[in-house]
C-alpha positions as a Markdown table, in Angstrom:
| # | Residue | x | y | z |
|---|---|---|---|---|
| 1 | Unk | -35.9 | -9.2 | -25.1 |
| 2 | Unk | -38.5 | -8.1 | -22.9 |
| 3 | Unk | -37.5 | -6.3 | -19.9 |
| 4 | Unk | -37.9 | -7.7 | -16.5 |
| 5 | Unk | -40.7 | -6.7 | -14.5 |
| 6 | Unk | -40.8 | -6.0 | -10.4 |
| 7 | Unk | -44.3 | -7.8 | -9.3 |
| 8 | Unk | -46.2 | -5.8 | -6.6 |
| 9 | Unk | -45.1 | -8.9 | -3.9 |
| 10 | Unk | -41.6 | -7.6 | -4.7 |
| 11 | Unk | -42.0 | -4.2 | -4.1 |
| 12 | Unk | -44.0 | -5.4 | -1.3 |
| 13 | Unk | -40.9 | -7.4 | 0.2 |
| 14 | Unk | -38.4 | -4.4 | -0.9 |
| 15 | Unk | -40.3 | -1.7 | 0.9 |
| 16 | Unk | -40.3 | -3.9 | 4.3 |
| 17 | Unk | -37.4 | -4.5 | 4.6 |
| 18 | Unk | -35.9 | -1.2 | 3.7 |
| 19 | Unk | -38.8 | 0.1 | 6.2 |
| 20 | Unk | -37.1 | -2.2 | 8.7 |
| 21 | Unk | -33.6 | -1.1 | 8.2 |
| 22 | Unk | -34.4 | 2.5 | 8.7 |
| 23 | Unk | -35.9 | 1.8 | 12.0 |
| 24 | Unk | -33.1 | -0.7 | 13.2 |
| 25 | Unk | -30.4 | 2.1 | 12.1 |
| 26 | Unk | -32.8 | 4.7 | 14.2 |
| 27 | Unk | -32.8 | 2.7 | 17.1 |
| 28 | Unk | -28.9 | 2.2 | 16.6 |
| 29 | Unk | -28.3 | 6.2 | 16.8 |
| 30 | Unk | -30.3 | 6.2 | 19.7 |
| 31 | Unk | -28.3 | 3.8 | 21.3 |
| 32 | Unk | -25.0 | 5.0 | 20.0 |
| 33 | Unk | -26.8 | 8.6 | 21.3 |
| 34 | Unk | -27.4 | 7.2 | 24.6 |
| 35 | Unk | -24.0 | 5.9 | 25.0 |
| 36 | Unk | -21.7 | 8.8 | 24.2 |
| 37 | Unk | -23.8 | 10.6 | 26.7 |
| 38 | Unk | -22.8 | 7.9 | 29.1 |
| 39 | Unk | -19.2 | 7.5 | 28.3 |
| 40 | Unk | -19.0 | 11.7 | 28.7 |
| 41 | Unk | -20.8 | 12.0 | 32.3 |
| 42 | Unk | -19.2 | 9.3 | 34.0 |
| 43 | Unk | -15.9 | 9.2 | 35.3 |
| 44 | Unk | -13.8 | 10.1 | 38.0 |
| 45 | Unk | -14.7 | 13.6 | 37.5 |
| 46 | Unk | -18.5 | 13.0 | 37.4 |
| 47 | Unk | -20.5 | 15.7 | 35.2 |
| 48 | Unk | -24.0 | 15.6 | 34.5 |
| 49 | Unk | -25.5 | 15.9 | 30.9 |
| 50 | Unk | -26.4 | 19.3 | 30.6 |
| 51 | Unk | -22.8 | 20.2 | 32.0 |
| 52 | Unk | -21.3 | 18.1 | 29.4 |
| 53 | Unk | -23.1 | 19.1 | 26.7 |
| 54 | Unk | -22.4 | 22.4 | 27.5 |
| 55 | Unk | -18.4 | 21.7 | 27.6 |
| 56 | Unk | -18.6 | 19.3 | 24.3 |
| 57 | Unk | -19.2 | 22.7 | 22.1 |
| 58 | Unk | -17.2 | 24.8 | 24.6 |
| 59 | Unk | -18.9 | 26.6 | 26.8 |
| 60 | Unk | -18.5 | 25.9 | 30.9 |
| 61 | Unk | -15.8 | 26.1 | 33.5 |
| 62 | Unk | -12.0 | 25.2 | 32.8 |
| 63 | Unk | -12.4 | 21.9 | 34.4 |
| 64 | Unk | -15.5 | 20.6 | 32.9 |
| 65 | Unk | -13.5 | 21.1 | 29.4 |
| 66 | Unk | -10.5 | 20.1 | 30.1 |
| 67 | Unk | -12.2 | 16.4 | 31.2 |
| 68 | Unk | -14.4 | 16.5 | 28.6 |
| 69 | Unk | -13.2 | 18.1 | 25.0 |
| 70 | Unk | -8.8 | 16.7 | 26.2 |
| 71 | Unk | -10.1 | 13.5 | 28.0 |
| 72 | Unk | -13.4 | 11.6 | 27.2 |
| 73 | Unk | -14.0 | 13.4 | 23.9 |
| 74 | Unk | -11.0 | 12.0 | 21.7 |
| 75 | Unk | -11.7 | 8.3 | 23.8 |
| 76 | Unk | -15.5 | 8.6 | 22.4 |
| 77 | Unk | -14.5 | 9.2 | 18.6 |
| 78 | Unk | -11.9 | 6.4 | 18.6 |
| 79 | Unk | -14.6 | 3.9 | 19.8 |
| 80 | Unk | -16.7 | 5.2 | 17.6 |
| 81 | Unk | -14.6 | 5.7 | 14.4 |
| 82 | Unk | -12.7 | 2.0 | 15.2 |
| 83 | Unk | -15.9 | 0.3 | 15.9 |
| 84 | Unk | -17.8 | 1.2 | 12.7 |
| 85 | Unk | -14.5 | 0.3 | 10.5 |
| 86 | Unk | -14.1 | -2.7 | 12.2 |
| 87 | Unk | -17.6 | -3.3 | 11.2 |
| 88 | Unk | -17.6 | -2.5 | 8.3 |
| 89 | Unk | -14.3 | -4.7 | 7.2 |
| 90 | Unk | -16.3 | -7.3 | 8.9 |
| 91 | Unk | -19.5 | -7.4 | 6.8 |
| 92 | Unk | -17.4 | -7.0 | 3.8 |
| 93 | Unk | -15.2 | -10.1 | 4.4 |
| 94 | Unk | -18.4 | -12.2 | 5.3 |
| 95 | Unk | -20.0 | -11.1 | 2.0 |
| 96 | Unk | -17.4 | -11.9 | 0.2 |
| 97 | Unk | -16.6 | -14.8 | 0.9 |
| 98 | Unk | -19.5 | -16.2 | 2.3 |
| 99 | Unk | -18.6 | -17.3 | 5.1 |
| 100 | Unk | -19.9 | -16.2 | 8.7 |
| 101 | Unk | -16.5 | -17.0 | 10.5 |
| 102 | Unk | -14.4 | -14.7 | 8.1 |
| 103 | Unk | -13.1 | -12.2 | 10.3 |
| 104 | Unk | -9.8 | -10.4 | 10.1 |
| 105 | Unk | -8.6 | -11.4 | 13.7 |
| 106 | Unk | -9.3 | -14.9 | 12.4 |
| 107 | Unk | -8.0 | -14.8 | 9.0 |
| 108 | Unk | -4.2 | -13.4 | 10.6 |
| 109 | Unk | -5.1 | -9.9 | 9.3 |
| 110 | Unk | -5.0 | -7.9 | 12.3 |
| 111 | Unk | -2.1 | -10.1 | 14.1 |
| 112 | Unk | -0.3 | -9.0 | 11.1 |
| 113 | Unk | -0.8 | -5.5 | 12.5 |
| 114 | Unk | 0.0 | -6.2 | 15.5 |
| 115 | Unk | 3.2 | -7.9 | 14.7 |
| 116 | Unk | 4.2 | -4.8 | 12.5 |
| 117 | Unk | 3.2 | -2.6 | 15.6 |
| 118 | Unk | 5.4 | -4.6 | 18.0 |
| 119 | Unk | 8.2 | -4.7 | 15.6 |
| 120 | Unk | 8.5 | -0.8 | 14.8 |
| 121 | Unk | 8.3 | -0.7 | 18.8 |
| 122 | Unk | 10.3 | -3.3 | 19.9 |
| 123 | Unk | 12.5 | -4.4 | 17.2 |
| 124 | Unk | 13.4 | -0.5 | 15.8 |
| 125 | Unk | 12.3 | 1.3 | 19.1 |
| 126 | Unk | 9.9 | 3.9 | 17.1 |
| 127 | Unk | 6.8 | 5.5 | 18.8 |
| 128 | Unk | 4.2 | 7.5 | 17.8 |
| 129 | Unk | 2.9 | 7.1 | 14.4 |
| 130 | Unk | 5.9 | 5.3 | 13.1 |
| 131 | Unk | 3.9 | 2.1 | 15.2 |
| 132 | Unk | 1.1 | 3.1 | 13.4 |
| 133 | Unk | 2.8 | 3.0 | 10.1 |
| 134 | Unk | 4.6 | -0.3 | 11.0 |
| 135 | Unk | 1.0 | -2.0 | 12.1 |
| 136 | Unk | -0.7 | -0.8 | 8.9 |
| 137 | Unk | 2.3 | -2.1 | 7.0 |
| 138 | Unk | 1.7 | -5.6 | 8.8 |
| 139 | Unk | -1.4 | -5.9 | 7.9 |
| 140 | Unk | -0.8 | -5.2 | 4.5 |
| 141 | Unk | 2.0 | -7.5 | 4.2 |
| 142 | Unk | 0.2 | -10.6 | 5.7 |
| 143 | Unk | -2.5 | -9.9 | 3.6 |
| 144 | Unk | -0.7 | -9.9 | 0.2 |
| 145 | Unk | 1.1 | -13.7 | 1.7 |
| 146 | Unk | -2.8 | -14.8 | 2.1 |
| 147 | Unk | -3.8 | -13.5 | -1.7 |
| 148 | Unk | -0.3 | -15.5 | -2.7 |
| 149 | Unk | -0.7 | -18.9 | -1.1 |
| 150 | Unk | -4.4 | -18.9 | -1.9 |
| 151 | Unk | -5.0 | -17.7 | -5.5 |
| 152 | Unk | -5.3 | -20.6 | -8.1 |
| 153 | Unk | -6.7 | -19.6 | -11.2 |
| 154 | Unk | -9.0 | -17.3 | -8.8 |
| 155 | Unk | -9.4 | -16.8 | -5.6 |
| 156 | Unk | -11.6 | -19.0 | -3.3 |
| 157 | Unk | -13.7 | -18.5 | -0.1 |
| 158 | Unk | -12.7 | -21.6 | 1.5 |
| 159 | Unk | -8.8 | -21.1 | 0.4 |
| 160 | Unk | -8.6 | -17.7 | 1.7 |
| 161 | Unk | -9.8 | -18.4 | 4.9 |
| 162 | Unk | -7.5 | -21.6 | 5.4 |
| 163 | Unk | -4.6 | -20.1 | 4.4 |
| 164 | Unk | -5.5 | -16.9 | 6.7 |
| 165 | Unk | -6.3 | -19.1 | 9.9 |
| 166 | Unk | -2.5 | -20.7 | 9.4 |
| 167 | Unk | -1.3 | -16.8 | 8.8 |
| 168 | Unk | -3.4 | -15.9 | 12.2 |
| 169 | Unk | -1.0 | -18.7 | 14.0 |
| 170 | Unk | 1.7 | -17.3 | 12.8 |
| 171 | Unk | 1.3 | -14.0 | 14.0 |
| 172 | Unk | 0.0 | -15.1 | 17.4 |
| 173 | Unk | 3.4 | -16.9 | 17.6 |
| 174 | Unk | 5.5 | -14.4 | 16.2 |
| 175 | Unk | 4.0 | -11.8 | 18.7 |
| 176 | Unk | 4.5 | -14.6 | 21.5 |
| 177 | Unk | 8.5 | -14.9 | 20.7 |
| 178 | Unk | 8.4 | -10.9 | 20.4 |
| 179 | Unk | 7.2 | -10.1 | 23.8 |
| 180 | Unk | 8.7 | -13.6 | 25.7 |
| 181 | Unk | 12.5 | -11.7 | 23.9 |
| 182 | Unk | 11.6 | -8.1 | 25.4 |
| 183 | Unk | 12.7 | -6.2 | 28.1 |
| 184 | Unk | 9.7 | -6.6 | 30.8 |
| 185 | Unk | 9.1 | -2.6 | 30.7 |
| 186 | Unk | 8.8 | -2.4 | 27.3 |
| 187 | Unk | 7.1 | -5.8 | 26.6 |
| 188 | Unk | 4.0 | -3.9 | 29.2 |
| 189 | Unk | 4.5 | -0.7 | 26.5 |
| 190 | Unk | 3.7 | -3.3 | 23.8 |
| 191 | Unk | 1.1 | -5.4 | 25.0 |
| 192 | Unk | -1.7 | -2.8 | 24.3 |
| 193 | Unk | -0.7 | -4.0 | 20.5 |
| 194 | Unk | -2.0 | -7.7 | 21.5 |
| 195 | Unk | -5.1 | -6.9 | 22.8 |
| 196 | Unk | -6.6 | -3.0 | 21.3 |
| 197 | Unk | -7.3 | -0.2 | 23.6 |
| 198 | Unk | -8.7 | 3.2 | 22.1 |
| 199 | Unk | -7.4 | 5.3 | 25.6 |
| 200 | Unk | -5.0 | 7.0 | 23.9 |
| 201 | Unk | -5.4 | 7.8 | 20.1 |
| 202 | Unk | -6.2 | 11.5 | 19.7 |
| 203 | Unk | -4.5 | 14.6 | 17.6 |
| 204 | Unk | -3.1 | 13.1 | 14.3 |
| 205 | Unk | -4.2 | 9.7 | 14.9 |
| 206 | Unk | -7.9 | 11.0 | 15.3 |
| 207 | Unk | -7.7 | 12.6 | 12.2 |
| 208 | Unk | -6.0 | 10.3 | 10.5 |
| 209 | Unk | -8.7 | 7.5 | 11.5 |
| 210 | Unk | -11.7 | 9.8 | 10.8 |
| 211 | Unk | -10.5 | 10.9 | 7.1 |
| 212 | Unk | -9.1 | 7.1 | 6.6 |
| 213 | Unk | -12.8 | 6.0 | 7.5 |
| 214 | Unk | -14.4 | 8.7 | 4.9 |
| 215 | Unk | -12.2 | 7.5 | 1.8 |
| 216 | Unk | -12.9 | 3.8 | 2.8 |
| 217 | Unk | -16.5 | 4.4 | 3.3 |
| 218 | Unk | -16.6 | 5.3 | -0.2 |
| 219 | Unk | -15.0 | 2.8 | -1.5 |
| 220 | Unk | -16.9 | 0.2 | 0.2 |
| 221 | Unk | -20.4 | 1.9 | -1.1 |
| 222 | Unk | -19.1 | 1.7 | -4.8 |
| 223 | Unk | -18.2 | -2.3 | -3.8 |
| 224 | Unk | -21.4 | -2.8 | -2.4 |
| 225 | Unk | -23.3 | -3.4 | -5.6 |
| 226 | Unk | -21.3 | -6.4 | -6.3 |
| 227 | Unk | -22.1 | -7.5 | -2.7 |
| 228 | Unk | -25.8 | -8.9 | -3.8 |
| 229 | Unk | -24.4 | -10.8 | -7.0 |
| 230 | Unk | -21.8 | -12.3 | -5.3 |
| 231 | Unk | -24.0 | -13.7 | -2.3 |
| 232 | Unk | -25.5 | -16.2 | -5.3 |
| 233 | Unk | -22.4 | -17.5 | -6.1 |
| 234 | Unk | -19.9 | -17.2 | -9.1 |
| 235 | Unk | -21.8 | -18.3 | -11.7 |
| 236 | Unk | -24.9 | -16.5 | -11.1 |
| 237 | Unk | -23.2 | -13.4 | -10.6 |
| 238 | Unk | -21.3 | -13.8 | -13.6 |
| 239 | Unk | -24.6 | -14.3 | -15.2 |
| 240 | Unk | -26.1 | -11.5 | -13.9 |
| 241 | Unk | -22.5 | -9.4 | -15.7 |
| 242 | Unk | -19.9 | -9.2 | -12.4 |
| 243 | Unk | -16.5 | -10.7 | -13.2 |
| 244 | Unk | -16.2 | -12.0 | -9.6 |
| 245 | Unk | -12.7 | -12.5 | -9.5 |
| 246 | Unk | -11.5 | -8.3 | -9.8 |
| 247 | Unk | -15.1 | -7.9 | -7.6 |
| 248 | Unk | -14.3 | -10.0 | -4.9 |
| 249 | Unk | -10.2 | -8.7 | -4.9 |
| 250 | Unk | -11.2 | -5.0 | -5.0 |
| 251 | Unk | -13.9 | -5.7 | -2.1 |
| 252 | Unk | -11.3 | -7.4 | -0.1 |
| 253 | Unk | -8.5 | -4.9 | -0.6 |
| 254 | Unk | -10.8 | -2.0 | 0.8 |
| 255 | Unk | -11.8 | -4.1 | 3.8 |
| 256 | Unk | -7.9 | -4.8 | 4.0 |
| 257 | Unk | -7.7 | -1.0 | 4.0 |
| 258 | Unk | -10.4 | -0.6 | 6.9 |
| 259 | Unk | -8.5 | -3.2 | 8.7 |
| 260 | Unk | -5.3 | -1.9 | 8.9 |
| 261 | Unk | -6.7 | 1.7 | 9.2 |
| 262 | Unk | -8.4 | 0.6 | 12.6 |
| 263 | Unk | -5.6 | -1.5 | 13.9 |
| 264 | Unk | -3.0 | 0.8 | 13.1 |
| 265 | Unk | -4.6 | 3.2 | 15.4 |
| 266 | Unk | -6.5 | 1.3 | 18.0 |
| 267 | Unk | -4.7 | -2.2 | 17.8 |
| 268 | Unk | -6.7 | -5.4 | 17.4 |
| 269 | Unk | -10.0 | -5.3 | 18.9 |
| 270 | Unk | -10.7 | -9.2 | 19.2 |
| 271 | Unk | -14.2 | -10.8 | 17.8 |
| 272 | Unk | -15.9 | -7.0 | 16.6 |
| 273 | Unk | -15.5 | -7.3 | 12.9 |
| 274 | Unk | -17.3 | -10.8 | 13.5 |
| 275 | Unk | -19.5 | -10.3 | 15.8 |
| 276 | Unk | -21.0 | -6.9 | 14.4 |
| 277 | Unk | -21.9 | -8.0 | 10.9 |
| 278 | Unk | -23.9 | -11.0 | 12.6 |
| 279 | Unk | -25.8 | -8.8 | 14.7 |
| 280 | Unk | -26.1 | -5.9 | 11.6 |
| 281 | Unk | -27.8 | -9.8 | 9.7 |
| 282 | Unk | -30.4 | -10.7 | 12.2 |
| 283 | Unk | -31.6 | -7.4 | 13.0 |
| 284 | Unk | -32.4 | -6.4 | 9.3 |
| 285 | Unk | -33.3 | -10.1 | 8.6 |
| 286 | Unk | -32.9 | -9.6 | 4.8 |
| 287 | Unk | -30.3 | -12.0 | 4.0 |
| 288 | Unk | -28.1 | -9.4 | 2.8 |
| 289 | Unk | -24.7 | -8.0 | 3.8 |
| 290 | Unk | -26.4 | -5.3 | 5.8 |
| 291 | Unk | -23.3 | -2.8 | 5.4 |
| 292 | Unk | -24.9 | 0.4 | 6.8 |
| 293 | Unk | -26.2 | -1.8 | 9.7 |
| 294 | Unk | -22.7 | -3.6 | 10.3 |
| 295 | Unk | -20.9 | 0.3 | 10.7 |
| 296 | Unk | -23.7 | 1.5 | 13.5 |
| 297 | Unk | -23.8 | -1.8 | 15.4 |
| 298 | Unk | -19.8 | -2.3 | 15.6 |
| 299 | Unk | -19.4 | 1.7 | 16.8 |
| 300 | Unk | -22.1 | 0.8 | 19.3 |
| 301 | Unk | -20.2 | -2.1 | 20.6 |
| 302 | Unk | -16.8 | -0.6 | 20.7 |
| 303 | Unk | -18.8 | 2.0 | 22.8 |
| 304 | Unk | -20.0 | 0.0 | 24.6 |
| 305 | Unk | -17.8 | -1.9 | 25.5 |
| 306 | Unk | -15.1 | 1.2 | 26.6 |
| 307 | Unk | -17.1 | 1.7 | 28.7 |
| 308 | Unk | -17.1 | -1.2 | 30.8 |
| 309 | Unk | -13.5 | -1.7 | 30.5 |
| 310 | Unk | -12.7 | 1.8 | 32.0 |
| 311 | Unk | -15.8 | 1.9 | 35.1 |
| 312 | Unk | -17.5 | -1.8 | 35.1 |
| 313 | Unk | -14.7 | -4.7 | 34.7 |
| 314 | Unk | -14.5 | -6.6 | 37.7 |
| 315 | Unk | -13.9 | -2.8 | 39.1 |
| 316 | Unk | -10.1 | -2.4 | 37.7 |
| 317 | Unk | -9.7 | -0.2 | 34.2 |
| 318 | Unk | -8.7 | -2.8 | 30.9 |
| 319 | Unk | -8.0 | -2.2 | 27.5 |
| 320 | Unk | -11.5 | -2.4 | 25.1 |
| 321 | Unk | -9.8 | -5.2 | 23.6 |
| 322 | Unk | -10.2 | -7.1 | 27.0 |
| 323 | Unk | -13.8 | -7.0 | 26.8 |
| 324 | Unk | -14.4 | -7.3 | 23.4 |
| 325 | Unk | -12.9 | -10.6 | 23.2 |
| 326 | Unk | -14.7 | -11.9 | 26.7 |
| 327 | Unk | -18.2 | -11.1 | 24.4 |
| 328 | Unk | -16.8 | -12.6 | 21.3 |
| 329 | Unk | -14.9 | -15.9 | 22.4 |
| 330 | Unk | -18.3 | -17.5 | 23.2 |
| 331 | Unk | -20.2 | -15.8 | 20.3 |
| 332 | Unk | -17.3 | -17.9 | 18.1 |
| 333 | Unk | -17.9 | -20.7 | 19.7 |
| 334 | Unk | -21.6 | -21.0 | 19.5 |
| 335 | Unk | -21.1 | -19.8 | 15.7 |
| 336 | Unk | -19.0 | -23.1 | 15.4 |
| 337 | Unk | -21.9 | -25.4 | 16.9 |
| 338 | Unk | -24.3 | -24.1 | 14.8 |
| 339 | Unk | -22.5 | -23.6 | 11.7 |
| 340 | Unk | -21.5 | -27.2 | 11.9 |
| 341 | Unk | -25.0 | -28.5 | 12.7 |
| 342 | Unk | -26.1 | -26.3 | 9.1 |
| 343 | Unk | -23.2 | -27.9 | 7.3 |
| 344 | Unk | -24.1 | -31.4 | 8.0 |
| 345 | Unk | -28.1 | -30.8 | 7.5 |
C-alpha cells in the first residue's frame, strides 16, 4: 500500500493554525501574567508591583511578606491550579463525547463532590482534609452510577450525559435536604461546598492540588491522541485503529480524576469546565479539542474572576464560585439557543 502523502495545502493549514495557537497561548500568559500581578498588589493592604515582586521571592519588610507569600500567594495558586484542571476536565468531556454542554457541574459530577464534602462535614463532623477525601470520594462514586446506568454494549455520548443531568438533580437535592437538616452555624461552614471558593486552600491542599494536576496532566497528554479520532465518530476512528470504547473510558476516567482533584480542594466552581473549553475552541478556531488552550483560558478565568469576588462584587467579598456562575448561567443559556437552532438546521 502506498503511504499517504501530506499535500503542501495541508502543511499550509497545519502550520497556521499551530502558528495561531502559540500566539493565543502567549497572549493567555500575558494575561494570566497581568492578573496575578493584580490579584498580589491589591488588597486591603495595598502594595505596589515592585514591592510585591520583591516579597514573592522573599526579600522586603515583615509585613509586605506576611500579606503576600501567607495571604494572596497561596489564594493565586489555587485559582490558578483549579482553573486550569477545571479546564482541562472540561475540554476532555466535550471531546469525548461531543457534545458542547458536557460539563461536570452538569453531568452531577461535581454535586457529587459536593455532597461527599457536606457529608464528611455535616453528616461525620470531619474537617480538614477528611472533606477533601469525602468530596473526591463523591465524585468518584456518582461517576461510577453514571458509567452503570449508561453503558449498553458501550458507552454513548448522548446516554452519558442524560443519565448525568438526572445524577446532577440528585445531588442538587441531596445537598438541599443536607443543608435545610443542619444546624444554621454549620450549614454557613458548609455552604462554601455548594458554591467553590479558593480563599482558603493552602499547605497540604496546595500541594496536593499542584502534584494531583502534574500526574493528571500527563495522563490527559497520553489521551489526547485519541481526542482527534474520536471527534470523527466511532466508526472512523475505529478505522483509523482506536478501539473507542477503552479510549473514550480511559479519557473520561482522567477528567473524572481532574474533577474531583479540583472540587475536592476548591469545591464546585459553577460553568468553568464549560465555559473554558468553548473559549480555548473559538480562539484557536481549529475544530479541535484545544487542550493546552482549555488549561490557560480556565486558570485565567478562575483568576479572574477571584478577583472580583474579593474587591469588585457589588462591593462585598463572595466565594469565586459566586461569580463564576453569574458569567456562566447566561453563557449556558445562549449555548442552548444556538445549539438548538444547529440541531434543527
Amino acid at each position: 500500500m502506498t503511504p499517504l502523502t501530506v499535500t503542501p495545502a495541508v502543511t499550509a493549514v497545519r502550520t497556521r493554525r499551530s502558528r495561531r495557537r502559540a500566539v493565543v497561548l502567549a497572549s493567555l500568559a500575558v494575561l494570566v501574567v497581568a492578573l496575578a500581578t493584580l490579584a498580589l498588589t491589591v488588597g486591603a493592604a495595598s502594595l505596589s508591583p515592585g514591592r510585591a515582586l520583591l516579597a514573592l521571592f522573599g526579600v522586603g519588610d515583615a509585613g509586605d511578606l506576611f500579606v503576600v507569600q501567607r495571604l494572596r500567594l497561596p489564594r493565586l495558586g489555587a485559582a490558578l491550579l483549579a482553573g486550569a484542571a477545571f479546564g482541562l476536565a472540561g475540554a476532555l468531556f466535550q471531546s469525548t463525547l461531543r457534545n458542547p454542554l458536557a460539563s461536570p457541574d452538569i453531568l452531577g459530577i461535581a454535586g457529587g463532590a459536593s455532597v461527599g464534602a457536606v457529608t464528611v462535614l455535616l453528616g461525620l463532623g470531619m474537617t480538614g482534609m477528611a472533606v477533601s477525601l469525602g468530596a473526591f470520594l463523591g465524585a468518584a462514586t456518582i461517576a461510577l452510577l453514571i458509567w452503570f446506568f449508561a453503558w449498553r454494549q458501550g458507552l454513548h455520548s448522548i446516554r452519558f450525559v442524560l443519565v448525568g443531568v438526572g445524577f446532577a438533580y440528585l445531588a442538587a437535592s441531596l445537598l438541599a435536604w443536607m443543608l435545610a437538616s443542619a444546624d444554621e452555624r454549620d450549614a454557613a461552614t458548609a455552604l462554601v461546598w455548594t458554591v467553590g471558593s479558593v480563599a482558603d486552600v493552602r499547605g497540604a491542599e496546595l500541594v496536593m492540588l499542584g502534584v494531583g494536576l502534574a500526574v493528571l496532566t500527563l495522563a490527559a497528554a497520553v489521551v489526547s491522541r485519541w481526542q482527534g479520532p474520536l471527534a470523527l465518530g466511532d466508526d472512523h476512528a475505529r478505522g483509523l485503529g482506536v478501539a473507542t470504547d477503552s479510549a473514550r473510558v480511559t479519557t473520561l476516567l482522567v477528567a473524572v480524576g481532574l474533577v474531583a482533584l479540583a472540587t475536592a480542594t476548591v469545591g464546585p466552581l459553577a460553568f468553568v469546565a464549560l465555559v473554558a473549553p468553548a473559549i480555548a475552541r473559538r480562539l484557536t478556531d481549529d475544530g479541535g479539542p484545544a487542550l493546552s488552550v482549555s488549561v490557560a483560558t480556565g486558570a485565567a478565568l478562575v483568576l479572574s474572576a477571584d478577583i472580583v469576588a474579593q474587591h469588585g462584587l457589588l462591593g462585598v467579598a463572595a466565594p469565586t464560585g459566586i461569580v463564576t456562575g453569574i458569567v456562566g448561567a447566561p453563557y449556558l443559556l445562549w449555548l442552548l439557543a444556538t445549539h438548538e437552532r444547529r440541531t434543527r438546521a
